[in-house]
C-alpha positions as a Markdown table, in Angstrom:
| # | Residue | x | y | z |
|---|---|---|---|---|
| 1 | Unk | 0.0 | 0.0 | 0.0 |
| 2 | Unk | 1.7 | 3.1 | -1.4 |
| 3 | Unk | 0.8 | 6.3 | 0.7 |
| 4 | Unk | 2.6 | 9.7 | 0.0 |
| 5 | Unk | 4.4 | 11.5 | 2.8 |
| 6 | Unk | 5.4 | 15.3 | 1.6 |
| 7 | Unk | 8.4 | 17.1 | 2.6 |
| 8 | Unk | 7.4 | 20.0 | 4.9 |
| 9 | Unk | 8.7 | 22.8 | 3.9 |
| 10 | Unk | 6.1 | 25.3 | 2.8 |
| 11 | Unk | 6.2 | 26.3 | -0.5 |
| 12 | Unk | 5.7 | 29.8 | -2.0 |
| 13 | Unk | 4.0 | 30.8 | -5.6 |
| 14 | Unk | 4.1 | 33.4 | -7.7 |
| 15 | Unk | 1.4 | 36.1 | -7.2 |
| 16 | Unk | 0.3 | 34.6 | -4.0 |
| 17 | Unk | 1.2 | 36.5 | -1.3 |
| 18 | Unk | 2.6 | 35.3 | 2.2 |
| 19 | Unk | 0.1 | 32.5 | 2.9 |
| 20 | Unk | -1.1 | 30.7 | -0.5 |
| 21 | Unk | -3.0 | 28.0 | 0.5 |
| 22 | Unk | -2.3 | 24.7 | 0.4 |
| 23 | Unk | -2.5 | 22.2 | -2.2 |
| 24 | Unk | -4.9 | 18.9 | -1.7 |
| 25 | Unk | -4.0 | 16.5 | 0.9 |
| 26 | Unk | -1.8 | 14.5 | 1.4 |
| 27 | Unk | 0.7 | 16.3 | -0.5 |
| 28 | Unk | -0.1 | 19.3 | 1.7 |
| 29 | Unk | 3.4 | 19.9 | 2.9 |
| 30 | Unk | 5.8 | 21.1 | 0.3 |
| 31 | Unk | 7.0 | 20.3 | -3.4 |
| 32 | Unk | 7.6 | 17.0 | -2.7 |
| 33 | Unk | 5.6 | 13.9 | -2.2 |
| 34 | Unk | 6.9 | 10.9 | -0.1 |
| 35 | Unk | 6.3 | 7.4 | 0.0 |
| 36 | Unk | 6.3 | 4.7 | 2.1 |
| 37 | Unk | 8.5 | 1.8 | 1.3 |
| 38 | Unk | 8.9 | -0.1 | 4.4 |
| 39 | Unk | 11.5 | -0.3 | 7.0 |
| 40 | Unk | 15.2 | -1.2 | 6.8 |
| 41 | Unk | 17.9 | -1.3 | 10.0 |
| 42 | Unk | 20.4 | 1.1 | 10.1 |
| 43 | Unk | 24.0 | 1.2 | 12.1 |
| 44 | Unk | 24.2 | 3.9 | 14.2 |
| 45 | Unk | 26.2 | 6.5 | 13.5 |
| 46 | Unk | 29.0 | 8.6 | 15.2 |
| 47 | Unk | 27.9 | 9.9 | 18.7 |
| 48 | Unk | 27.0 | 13.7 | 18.3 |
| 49 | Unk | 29.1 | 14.3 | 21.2 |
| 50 | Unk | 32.2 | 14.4 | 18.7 |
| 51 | Unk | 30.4 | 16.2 | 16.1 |
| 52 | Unk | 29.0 | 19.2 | 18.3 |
| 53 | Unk | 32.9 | 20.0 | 19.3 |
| 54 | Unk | 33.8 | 19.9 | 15.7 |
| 55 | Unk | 30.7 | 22.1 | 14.4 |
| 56 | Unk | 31.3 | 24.6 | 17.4 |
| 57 | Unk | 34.7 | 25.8 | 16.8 |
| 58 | Unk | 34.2 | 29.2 | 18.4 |
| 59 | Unk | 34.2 | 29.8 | 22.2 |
| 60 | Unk | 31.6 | 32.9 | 22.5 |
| 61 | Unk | 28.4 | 30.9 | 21.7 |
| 62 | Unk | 25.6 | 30.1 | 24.4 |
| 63 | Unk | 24.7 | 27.1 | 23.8 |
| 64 | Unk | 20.4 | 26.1 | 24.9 |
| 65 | Unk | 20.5 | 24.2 | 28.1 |
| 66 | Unk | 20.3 | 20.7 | 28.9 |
| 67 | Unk | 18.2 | 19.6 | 31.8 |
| 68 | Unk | 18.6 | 16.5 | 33.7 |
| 69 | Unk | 15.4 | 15.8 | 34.5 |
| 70 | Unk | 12.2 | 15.7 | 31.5 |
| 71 | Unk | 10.9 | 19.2 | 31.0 |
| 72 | Unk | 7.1 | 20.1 | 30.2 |
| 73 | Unk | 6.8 | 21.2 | 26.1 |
| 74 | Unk | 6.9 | 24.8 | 27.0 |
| 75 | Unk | 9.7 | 24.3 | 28.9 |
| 76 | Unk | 11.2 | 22.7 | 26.0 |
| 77 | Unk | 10.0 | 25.2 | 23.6 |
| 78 | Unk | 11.7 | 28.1 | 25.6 |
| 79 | Unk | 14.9 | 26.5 | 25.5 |
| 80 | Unk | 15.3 | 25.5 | 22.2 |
| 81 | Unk | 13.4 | 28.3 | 19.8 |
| 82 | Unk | 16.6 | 30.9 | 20.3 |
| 83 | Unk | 18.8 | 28.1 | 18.4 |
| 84 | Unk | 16.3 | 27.8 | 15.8 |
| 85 | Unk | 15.8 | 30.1 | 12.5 |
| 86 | Unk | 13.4 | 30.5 | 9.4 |
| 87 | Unk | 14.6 | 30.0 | 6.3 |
| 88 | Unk | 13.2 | 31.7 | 3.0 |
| 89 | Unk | 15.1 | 30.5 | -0.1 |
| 90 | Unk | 14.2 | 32.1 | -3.4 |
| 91 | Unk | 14.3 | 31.3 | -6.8 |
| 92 | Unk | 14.2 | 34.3 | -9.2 |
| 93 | Unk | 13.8 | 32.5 | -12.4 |
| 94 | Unk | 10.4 | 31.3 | -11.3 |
| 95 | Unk | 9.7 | 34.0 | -8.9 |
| 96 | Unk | 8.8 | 31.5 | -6.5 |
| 97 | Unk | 10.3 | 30.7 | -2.9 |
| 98 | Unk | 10.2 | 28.1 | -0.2 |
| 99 | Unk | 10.0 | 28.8 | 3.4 |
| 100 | Unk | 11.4 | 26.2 | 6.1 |
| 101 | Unk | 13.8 | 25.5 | 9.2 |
| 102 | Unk | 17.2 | 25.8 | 10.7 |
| 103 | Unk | 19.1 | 24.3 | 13.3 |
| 104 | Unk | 21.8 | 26.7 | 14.6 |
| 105 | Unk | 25.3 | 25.1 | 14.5 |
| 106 | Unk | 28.0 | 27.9 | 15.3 |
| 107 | Unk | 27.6 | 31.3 | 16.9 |
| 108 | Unk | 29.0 | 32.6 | 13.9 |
| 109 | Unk | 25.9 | 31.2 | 11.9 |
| 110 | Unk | 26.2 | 27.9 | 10.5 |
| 111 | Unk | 23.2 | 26.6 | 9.9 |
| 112 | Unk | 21.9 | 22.4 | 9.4 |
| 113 | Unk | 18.7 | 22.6 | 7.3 |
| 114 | Unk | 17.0 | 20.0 | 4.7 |
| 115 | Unk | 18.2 | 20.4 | 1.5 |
| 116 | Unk | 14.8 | 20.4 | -0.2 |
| 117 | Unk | 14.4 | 23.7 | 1.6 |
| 118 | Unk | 17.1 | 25.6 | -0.4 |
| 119 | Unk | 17.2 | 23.4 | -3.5 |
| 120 | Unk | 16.5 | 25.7 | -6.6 |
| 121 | Unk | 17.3 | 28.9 | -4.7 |
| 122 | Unk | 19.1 | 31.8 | -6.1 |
| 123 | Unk | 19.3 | 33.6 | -3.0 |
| 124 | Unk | 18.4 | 32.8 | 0.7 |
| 125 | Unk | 17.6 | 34.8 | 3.6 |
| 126 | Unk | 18.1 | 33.6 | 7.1 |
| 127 | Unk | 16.0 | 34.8 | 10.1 |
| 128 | Unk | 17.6 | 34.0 | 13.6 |
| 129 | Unk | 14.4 | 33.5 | 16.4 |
| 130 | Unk | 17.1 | 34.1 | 18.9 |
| 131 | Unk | 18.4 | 37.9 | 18.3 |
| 132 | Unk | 15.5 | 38.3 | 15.4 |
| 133 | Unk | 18.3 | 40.1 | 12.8 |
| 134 | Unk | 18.1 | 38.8 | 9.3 |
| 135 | Unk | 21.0 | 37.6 | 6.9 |
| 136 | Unk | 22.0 | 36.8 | 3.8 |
| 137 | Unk | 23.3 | 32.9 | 3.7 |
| 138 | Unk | 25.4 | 31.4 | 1.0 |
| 139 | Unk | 24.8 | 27.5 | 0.6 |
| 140 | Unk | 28.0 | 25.9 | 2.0 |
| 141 | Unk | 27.4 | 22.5 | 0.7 |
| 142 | Unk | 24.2 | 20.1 | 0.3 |
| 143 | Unk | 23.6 | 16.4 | -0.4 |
| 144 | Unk | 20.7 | 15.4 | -1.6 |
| 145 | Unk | 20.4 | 12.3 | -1.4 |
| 146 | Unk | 20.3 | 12.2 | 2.4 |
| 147 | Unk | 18.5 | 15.6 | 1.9 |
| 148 | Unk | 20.9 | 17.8 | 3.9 |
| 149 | Unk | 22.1 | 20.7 | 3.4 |
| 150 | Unk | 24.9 | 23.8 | 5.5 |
| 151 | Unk | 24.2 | 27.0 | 5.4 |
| 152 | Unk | 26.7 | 30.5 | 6.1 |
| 153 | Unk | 25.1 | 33.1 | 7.2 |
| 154 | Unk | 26.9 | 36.6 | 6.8 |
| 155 | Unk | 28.2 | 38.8 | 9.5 |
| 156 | Unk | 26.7 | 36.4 | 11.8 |
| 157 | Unk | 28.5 | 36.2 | 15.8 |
| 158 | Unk | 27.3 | 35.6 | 19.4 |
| 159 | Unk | 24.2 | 33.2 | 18.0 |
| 160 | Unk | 22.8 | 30.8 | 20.6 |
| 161 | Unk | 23.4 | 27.5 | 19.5 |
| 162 | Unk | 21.8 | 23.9 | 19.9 |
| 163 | Unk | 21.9 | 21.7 | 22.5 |
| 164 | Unk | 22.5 | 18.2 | 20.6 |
| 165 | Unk | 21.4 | 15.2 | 21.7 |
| 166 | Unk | 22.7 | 11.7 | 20.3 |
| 167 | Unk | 19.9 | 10.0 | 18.0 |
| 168 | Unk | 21.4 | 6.7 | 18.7 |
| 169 | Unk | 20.0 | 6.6 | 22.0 |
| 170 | Unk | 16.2 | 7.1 | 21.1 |
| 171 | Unk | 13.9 | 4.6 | 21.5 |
| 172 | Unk | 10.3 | 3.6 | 20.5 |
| 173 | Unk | 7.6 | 5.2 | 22.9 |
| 174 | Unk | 10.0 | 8.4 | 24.0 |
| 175 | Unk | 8.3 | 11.7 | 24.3 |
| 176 | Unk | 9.2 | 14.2 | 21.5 |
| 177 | Unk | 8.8 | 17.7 | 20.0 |
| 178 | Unk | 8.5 | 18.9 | 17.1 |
| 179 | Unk | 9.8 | 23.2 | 16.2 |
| 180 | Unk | 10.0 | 24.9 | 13.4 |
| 181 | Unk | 8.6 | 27.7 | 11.1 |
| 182 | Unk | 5.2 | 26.1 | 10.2 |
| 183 | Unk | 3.0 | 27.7 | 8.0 |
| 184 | Unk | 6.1 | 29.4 | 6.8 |
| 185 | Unk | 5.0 | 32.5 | 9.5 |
| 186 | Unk | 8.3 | 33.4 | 10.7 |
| 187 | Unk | 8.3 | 34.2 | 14.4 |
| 188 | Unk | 7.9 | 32.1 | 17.4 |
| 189 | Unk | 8.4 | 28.8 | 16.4 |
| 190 | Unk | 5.2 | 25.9 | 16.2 |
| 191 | Unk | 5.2 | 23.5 | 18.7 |
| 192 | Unk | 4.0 | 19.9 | 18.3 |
| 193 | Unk | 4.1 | 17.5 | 21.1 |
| 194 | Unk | 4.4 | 13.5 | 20.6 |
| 195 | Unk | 6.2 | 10.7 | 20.4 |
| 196 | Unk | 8.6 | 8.1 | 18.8 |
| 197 | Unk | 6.4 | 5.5 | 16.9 |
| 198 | Unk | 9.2 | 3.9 | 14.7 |
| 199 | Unk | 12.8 | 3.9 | 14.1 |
| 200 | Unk | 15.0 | 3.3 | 10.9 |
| 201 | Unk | 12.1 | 3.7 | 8.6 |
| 202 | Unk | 12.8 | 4.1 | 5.0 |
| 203 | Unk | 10.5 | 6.4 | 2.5 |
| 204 | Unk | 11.2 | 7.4 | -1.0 |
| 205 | Unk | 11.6 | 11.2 | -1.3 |
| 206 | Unk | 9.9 | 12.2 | -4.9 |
| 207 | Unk | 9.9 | 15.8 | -5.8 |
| 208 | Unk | 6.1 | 16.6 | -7.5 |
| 209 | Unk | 7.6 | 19.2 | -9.0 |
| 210 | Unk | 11.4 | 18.3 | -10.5 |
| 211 | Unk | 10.4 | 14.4 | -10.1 |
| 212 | Unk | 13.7 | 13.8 | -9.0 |
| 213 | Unk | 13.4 | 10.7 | -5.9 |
| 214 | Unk | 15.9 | 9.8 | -3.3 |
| 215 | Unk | 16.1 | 7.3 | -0.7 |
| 216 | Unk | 16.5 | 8.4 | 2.8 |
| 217 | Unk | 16.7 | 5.7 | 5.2 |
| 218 | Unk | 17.3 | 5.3 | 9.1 |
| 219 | Unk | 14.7 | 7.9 | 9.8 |
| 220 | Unk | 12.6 | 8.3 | 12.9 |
| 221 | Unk | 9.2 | 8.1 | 12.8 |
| 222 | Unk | 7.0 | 10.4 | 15.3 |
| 223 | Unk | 3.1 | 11.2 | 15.5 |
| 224 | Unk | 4.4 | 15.0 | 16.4 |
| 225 | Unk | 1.8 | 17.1 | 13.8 |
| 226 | Unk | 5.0 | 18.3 | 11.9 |
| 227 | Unk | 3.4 | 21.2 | 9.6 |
| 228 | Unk | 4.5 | 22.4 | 6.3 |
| 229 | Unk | 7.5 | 24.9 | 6.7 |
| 230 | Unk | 8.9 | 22.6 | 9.8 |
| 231 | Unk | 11.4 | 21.4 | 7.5 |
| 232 | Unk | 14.9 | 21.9 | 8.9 |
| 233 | Unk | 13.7 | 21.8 | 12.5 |
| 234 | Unk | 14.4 | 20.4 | 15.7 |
| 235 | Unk | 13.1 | 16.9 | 16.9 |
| 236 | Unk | 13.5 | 17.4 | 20.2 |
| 237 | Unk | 13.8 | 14.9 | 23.1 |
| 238 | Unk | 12.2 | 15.9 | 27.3 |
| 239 | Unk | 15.4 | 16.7 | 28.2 |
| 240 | Unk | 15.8 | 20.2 | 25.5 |
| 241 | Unk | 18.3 | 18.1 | 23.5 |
| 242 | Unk | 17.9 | 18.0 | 19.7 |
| 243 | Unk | 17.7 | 14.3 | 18.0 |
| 244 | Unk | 16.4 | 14.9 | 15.0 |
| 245 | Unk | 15.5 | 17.2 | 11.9 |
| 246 | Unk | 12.4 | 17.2 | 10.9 |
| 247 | Unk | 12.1 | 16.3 | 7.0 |
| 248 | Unk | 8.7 | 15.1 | 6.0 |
| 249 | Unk | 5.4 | 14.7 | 7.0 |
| 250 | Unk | 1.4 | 13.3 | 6.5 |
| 251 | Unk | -1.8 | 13.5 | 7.8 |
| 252 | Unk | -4.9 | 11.1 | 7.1 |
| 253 | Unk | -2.8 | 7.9 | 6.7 |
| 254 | Unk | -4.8 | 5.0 | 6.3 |
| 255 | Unk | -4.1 | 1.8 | 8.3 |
| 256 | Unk | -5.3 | -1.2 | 5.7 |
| 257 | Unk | -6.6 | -2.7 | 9.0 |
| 258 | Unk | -8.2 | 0.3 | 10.3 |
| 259 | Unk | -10.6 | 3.4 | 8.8 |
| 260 | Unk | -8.9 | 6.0 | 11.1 |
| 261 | Unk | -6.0 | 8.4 | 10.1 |
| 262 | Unk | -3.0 | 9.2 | 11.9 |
| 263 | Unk | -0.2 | 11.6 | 11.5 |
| 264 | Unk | 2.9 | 10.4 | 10.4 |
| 265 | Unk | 6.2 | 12.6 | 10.3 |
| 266 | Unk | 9.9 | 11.5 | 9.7 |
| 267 | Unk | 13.0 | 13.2 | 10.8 |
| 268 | Unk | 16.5 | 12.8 | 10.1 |
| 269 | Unk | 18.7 | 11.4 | 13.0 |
| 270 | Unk | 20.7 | 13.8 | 14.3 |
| 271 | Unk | 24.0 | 12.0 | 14.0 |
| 272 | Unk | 23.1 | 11.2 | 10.5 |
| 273 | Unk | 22.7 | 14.7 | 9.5 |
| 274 | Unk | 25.9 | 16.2 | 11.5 |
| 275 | Unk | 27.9 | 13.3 | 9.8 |
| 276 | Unk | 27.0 | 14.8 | 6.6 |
| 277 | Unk | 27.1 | 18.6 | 7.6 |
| 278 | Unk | 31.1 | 17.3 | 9.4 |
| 279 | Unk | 31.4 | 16.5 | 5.2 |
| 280 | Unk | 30.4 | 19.3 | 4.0 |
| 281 | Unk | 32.1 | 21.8 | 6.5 |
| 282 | Unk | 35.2 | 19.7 | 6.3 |
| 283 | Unk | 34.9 | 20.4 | 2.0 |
| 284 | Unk | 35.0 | 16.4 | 1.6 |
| 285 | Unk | 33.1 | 16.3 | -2.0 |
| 286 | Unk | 31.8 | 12.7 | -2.8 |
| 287 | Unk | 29.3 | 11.4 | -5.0 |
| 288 | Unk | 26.6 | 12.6 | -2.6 |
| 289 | Unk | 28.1 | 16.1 | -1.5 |
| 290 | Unk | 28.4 | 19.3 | -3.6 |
| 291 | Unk | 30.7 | 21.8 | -2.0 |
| 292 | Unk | 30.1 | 25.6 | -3.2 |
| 293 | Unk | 28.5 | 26.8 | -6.2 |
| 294 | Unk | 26.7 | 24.8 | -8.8 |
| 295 | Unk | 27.3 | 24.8 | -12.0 |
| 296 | Unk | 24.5 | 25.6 | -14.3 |
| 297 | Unk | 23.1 | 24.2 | -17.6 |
| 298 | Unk | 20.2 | 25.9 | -17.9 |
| 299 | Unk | 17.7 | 23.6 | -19.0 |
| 300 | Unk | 14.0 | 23.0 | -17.7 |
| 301 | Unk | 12.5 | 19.5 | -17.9 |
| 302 | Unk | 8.3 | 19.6 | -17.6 |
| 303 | Unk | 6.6 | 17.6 | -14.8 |
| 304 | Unk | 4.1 | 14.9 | -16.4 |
| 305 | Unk | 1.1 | 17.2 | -15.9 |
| 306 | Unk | 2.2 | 19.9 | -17.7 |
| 307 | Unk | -0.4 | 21.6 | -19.5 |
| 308 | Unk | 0.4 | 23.7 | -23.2 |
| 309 | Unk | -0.2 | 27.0 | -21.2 |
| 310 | Unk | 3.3 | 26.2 | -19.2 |
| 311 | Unk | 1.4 | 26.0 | -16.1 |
| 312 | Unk | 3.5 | 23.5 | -13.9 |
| 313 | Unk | 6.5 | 24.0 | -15.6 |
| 314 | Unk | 9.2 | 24.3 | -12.5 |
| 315 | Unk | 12.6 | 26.6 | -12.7 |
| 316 | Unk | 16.0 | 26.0 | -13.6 |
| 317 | Unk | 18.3 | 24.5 | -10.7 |
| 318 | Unk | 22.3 | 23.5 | -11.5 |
| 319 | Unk | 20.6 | 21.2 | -14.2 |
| 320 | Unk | 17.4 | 23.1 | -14.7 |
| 321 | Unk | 15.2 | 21.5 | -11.9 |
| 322 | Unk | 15.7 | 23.0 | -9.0 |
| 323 | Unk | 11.8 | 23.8 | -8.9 |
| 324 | Unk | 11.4 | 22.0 | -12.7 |
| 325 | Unk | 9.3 | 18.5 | -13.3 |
| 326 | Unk | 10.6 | 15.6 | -15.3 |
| 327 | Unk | 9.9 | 14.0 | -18.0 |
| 328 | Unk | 11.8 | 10.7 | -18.4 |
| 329 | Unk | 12.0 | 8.6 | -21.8 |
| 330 | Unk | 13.5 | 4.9 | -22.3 |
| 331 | Unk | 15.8 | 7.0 | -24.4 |
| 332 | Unk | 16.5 | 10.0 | -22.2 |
| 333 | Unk | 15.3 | 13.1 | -20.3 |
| 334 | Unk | 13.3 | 15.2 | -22.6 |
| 335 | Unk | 13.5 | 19.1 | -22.1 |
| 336 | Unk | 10.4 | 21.8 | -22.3 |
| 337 | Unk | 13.0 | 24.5 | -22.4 |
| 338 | Unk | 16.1 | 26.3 | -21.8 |
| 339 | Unk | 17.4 | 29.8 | -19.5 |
| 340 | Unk | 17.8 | 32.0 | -22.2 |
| 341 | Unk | 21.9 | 33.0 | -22.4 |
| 342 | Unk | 22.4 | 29.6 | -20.5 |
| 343 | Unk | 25.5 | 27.0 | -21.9 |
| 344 | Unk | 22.4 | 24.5 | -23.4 |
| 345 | Unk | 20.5 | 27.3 | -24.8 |
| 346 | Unk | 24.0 | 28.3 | -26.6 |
| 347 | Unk | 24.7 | 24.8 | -27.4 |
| 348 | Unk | 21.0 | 25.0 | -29.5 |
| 349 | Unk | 19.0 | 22.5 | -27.1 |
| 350 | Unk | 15.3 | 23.3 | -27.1 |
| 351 | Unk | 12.3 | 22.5 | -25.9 |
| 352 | Unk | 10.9 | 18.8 | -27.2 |
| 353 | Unk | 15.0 | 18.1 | -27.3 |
| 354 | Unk | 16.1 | 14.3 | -25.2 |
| 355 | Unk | 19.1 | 14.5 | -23.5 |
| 356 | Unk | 20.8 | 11.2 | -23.8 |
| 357 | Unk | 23.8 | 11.6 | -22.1 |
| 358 | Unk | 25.9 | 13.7 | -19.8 |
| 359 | Unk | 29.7 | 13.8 | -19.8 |
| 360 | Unk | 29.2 | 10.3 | -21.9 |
| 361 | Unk | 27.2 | 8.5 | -19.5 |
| 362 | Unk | 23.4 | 7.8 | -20.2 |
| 363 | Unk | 20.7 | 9.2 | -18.5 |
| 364 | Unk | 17.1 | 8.4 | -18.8 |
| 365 | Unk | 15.2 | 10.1 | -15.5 |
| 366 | Unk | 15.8 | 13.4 | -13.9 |
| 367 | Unk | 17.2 | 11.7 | -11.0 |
| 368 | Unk | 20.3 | 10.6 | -13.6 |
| 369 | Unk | 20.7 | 14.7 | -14.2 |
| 370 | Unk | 20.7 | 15.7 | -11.2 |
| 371 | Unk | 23.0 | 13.1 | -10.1 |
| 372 | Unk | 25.6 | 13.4 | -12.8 |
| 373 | Unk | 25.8 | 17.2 | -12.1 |
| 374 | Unk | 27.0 | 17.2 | -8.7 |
| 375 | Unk | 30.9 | 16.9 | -8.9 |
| 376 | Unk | 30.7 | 19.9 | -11.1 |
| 377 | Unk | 31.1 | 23.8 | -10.5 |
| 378 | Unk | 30.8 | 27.1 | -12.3 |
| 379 | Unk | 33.8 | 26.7 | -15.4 |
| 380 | Unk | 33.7 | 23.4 | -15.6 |
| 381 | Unk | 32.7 | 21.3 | -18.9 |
| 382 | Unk | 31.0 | 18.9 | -19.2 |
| 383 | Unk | 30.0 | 16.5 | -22.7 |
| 384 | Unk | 25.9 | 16.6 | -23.6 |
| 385 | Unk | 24.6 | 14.3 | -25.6 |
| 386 | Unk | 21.0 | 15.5 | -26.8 |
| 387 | Unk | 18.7 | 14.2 | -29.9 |
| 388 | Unk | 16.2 | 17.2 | -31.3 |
| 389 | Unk | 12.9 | 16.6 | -32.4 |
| 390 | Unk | 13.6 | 15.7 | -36.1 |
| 391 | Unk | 15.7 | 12.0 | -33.8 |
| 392 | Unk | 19.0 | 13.6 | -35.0 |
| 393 | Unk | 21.5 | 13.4 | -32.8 |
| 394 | Unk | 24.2 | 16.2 | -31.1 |
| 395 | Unk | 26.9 | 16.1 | -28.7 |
| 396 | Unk | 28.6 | 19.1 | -27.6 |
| 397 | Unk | 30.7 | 20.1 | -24.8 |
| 398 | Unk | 29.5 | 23.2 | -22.8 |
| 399 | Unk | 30.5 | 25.5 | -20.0 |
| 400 | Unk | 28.5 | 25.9 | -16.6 |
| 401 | Unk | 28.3 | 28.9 | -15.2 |
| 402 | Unk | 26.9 | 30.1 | -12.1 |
| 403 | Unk | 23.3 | 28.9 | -10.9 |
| 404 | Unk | 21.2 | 28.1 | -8.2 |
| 405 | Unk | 21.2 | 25.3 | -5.8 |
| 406 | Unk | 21.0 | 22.0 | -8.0 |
C-alpha cells in the first residue's frame, strides 16, 4: 500500500502572497511527495558528542540548556526556539520561494537545514528567532540524497546555538517535540508534542515538481503534527536536546486494517545529519556532496502534468530543476525548455530536445541529471549528448556557469 508523505517545507508561488494555500491532501506539505516503502535497519552512526565539538569551533556561543530531569513542552519550547531560524530560499527564475527551518550550529551562523528547503534557490535569507536580525546565507554544501544541506550566514556572531542530543539513543515510545517555522510564518516557532512510533524507517523522497526521488533511510518516525514549513527543525527529546531534523510529514494515513487516520512525520537522526554537515564543512566532496556553487546548464525538464499554457512547468536549478518536473523517456530526459543566455541554450538544445547523455554517460530520469551534475562547479565542462525533435543526434561540450542550488 503506497501512501505519499510530503516534505514539509512550505512552498511559495508566484502572485500569492505570504500565505497561498495549500494544495490537496496529502501532498499538503511542500513540493515533494513521499512514500512509504517499508523499513530497513540502520548502524548507528557517530555519537554527536564528537560532532557538536567539531561544528562549534568558536568559544563565544551560548549554547540552549540541557536539563537533567524531562521538562514540560513549554519548557522545552523556551529552550530551544533561540537556536532555531526561518529559512526563506528564493528562486528568481520562477519568482517563486520556499520557506522552512534551521538548526543553529555555530555562533558565527552555520546553519543544518534540509536540502529540499534551499534546493532551486538563487538567494536565501536567514531569520535568527534568537536575536530576530536577518541575513544573507550562501549554501555551504548540500547532499541530496540524504536531503541535507549547511548553510553560512553573513556577518553572523554571538548566536545561541543547539543543545545536541545523540539520535542513537532514542527509542520507540519516548516523548518528543516537534519546532520549526510552520505555516512558513516566521516568528515564534510551532510547537508539536508526541512521540517516537518507529525507528530506521525508510521512504522514498519524490519531488512533485522536479520528479527527482531519493532514498532516505534510518529515519525516525514520530506522531508529532509536523506542519508544512517545519522542514529543517528540531526533533527534540524531554530533556531540551535536539535528536532529530524534521524532514517530511502526512496527515490522514490509512491503516489497511483500520478506517482511522493518523499523522505520520519523519526526521533525520541527528547523527546522520551532523555526519553529513562534518562532510560538508570539512569540504570532503563525494558522490553525494556538492561543496560551493553549482554549476548551471540551464535547461527545464516539464513535470508529467504539464499543461500547453506552461502552467507546472518548474525553474531552472544546476541542471534546470531545482523547482522543474521531469519527463523521463526509455531514451533520455526530454527538455520543455532552456534559460535564455544559458550554456544549453548556446549549445541550440530546445524544448521537445532528449538528452541522452551527460559527460558520456546515459541518463534516462531526472534523478540521472541531477545526479551526474554534482561533482561539477561554475567553469567546468561537461559533454551533452541530446537528440532534437527531427531523432537527429548532437553532442557538444559546454560550460556551466553560475546557478542556483541544484
Amino acid at each position: 500500500m503506497s501512501q505519499n508523505y510530503p516534505y514539509d517545507a512550505y512552498p511559495g508561488l508566484p502572485g500569492s502572497g505570504s500565505t497561498p494555500p495549500p494544495p490537496p491532501p496529502p501532498r499538503r506539505h511542500h513540493r515533494r511527495g513521499l512514500i512509504l516503502t517499508g523499513a530497513v535497519a540502520l548502524a548507528a552512526g557517530a555519537t554527536a558528542g564528537a560532532l557538536i565539538g567539531h561544528l562549534n569551533p568558536t568559544t563565544d556561543h551560548t549554547a540552549t540548556a540541557v536539563s537533567k530531569t524531562a521538562l514540560s513542552t513549554s519548557a522545552i519550547a523556551a529552550r530551544v526556539d533561540p537556536a532555531l531560524v526561518d529559512v526563506v530560499a528564493t528562486d528568481s527564475y520562477q519568482q517563486a520561494y520556499s520557506e522552512g527551518t534551521g538548526i543553529v550550529l555555530t555562533s558565527n551562523g552555520e546553519i543544518l537545514t534540509n536540502n529540499h528547503v534551499i534546493e532551486g534557490a538563487t538567494s536565501v535569507k536567514v531569520t535568527d528567532v534568537g536575536n530576530g536580525r536577518t541575513y544573507t546565507a550562501t549554501i555551504v554544501g548540500y547532499d541530496a540524497s540524504h536531503d541535507v544541506a549547511v548553510l553560512q550566514l553573513q556577518g553572523a556572531s554571538g548566536l545561541t546555538t543547539a543543545s545536541l542530543g545523540n539520535s542513537s539513543s532514542v527509542q520507540v515510545g519516548d516523548d518528543v517535540v516537534g519546532l520549526g517555522n510552520a505555516g512558513g510564518k516566521g516568528g515564534t516557532p510551532s510547537v508539536a508534542a508526541g512521540s517516537v512510533t518507529a525507528l530506521n524507517q525508510s521512504i522514498t523522497a519524490s519531488d512533485e515538481l522536479s520528479g527527482v526521488s531519493e532514498q532516505l533511510t534510518g529515519l525516525i518516525q514520530t506522531n508529532a503534527d509536523i506542519q508544512a514549513g517545519d522542514s529543517g527543525g528540531s526533533l527534540v527529546n524531554a530533556y531540551g536536546q535536539v535528536i532529530g531534523m524534521d524532514t517530511a510529514a502526512s496527515s490522514g494515513y490509512q491503516f489497511q486494517s483500520q478506517s482511522e487516520s493518523a499523522e505520520q512525520a519523519y526526521a533525520i537522526p541527528i547523527n546522520e545529519a551532523l555526519s553529513v554537515a562534518n562532510q560538508i564543512e570539512a569540504h570532503t566532496t563525494s558522490a553525494d556532496v556538492h561543496i560551493g556553487a553549482t554549476g548551471f546548464l540551464g535547461i527545464e525538464i516539464a513535470p508529467p502534468d504539464a499543461t500547453s499554457t506552461g502552467s507546472g512547468f518548474g525553474g531552472y536549478g544546476g541542471y534546470g530543476g531545482g523547482f522543474g518536473g521531469q519527463t523521463g523517456t526509455s531514451s533520455g530526459v526530454e527538455i520543455a525548455g532552456t534559460v535564455s543566455g544559458s550554456p544549453a541554450a548556446n549549445a541550440g538544445l530546445t524544448g521537445g530536445d532528449v538528452i541522452t547523455a551527460l559527460d558520456g554517460h546515459q541518463v534516462t530520469t531526472a534523478e540521472d541529471v541531477a545526479h551526474a551534475l554534482v561533482p561539477y562547479h561554475p567553469g567546468n565542462s561537461i559533454s551533452v549528448t541530446w537528440l532534437d525533435q527531427f531523432g537527429q543526434s548532437h553532442t557538444a561540450t559546454l560550460t556551466l556557469t553560475t546557478g542556483p542550488a541544484a
